[in-house]
C-alpha angles and dihedrals in degrees: 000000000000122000118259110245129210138201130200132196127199138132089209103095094194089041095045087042086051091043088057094049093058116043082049078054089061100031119030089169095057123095111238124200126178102212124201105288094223124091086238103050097041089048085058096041083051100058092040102053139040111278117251113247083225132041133192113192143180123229104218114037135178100277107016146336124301075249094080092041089058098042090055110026096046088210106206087204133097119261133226111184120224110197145161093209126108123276097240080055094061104021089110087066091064080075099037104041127033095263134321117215122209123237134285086049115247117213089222105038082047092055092045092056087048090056095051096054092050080049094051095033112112094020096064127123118275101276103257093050090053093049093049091056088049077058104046093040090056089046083058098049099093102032128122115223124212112273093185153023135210113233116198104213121175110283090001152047121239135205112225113190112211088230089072092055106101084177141349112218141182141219136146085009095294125117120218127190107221105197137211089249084052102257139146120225116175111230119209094215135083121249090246089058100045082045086066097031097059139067110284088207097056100029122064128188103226100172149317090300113034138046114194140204113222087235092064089063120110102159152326129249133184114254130189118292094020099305130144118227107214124202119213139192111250100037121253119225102231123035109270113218125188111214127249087239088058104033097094094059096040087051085045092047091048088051100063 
């Protein structure tokens, strides 16, 4: 059986040293290789040699974003993010990559991120979808999500937090806000524009129809196919299924 090899990629000489001592710590058997910590020297290394099963990669390097990296190497391998940022700034590639640990580079919370790739190993998504969702995930990073919304009522106007929203759904092409306290708000927005306006975190697709805060949700129960039946507070009217095909990322985004 061959060895699993690892990358790692990091223009912090010290950070990238104590990253490889510990991961050796944790796994003596894996192969272990420090890669050039710029965009353009790890995007070289990349085309010329056989990609890592495992990388661990910084955020921020000398001379770009692991964005860029990404975008122009196509790594094949999993990812595991290294960063200095806050935890609320990269809490959304938790669901997109296999872990991301915070720096100064802690010896648990490494080994936790380890285990969850051997968990995950073998059930991942094909390559270039994965990559796609590391991708997505970076582009994400800075964005600022809608807070609010602007409700026309009869004679008024009404502010409606997003907090407040327990589920968006649609019928007859109209979208209508169902909130915690059980009431209905028309949106004037489509289901596919709210999908890209709010929090990735806190708002799930679940399907066509329904969009769904993570706060809505009371439990999970097997459908038919492979489905998952969801049940929601307040109470949806019609019975709300996640497909086979997206029941491993909703189960992934619950998991966070």
């Amino acid at each position: 059986m061959n060895k699993l090899r690892v990358a790692i990629v990091e223009d912090e000489v010290p950070a990238a040293r104590l990253l490889r001592t510990l991961i050796a710590r944790l796994r003596p058997a894996w192969e272990i290789e420090v890669l050039p910590g710029s965009v353009e020297e790890a995007v070289q290394w990349f085309a010329a040699n056989r990609h890592p099963d495992l990388l661990f990669l910084d955020i921020q390097l000398a001379d770009g974003t692991s964005f860029e990296l990404l975008s122009q190497a196509r790594p094949s391998s999993a990812v595991v993010f290294t960063t200095a940022y806050d935890e609320y700034a990269v809490r959304a590639f938790s669901v997109s990559s296999i872990d991301y640990i915070l720096k100064p580079v802690d010896e648990e919370r490494l080994a936790e991120a380890i285990a969850r790739y051997e968990e995950l190993r073998g059930r991942m998504l094909p390559p270039d979808d994965y990559l796609e969702t590391l991708l997505d995930a970076l582009q994400r990073r800075e964005k600022r999500f809608r807070t609010r919304f602007l409700i026309a009522g009869v004679d008024r106007f009404l502010t409606l937090p997003v907090d407040d929203v327990a589920y968006f759904y649609s019928e007859n092409k109209v979208t209508t806000a169902v909130t915690f306290a059980g009431r209905n708000h028309v949106v004037d927005l489509p289901l596919s524009r709210l999908e890209e306006q709010l929090d990735p975190d806190r708002f799930f697709r679940a399907n066509r129809q329904v969009l769904l805060s993570v706060g809505a949700i009371d439990r999970l129960e097997p459908y038919f196919n492979g489905k998952v039946s969801v049940t929601v507070h307040p109470p949806h009217k019609e019975r709300i299924t996640v497909s086979e095909e997206r029941v491993p990322l909703f189960k992934a985004w619950l998991n966070y």
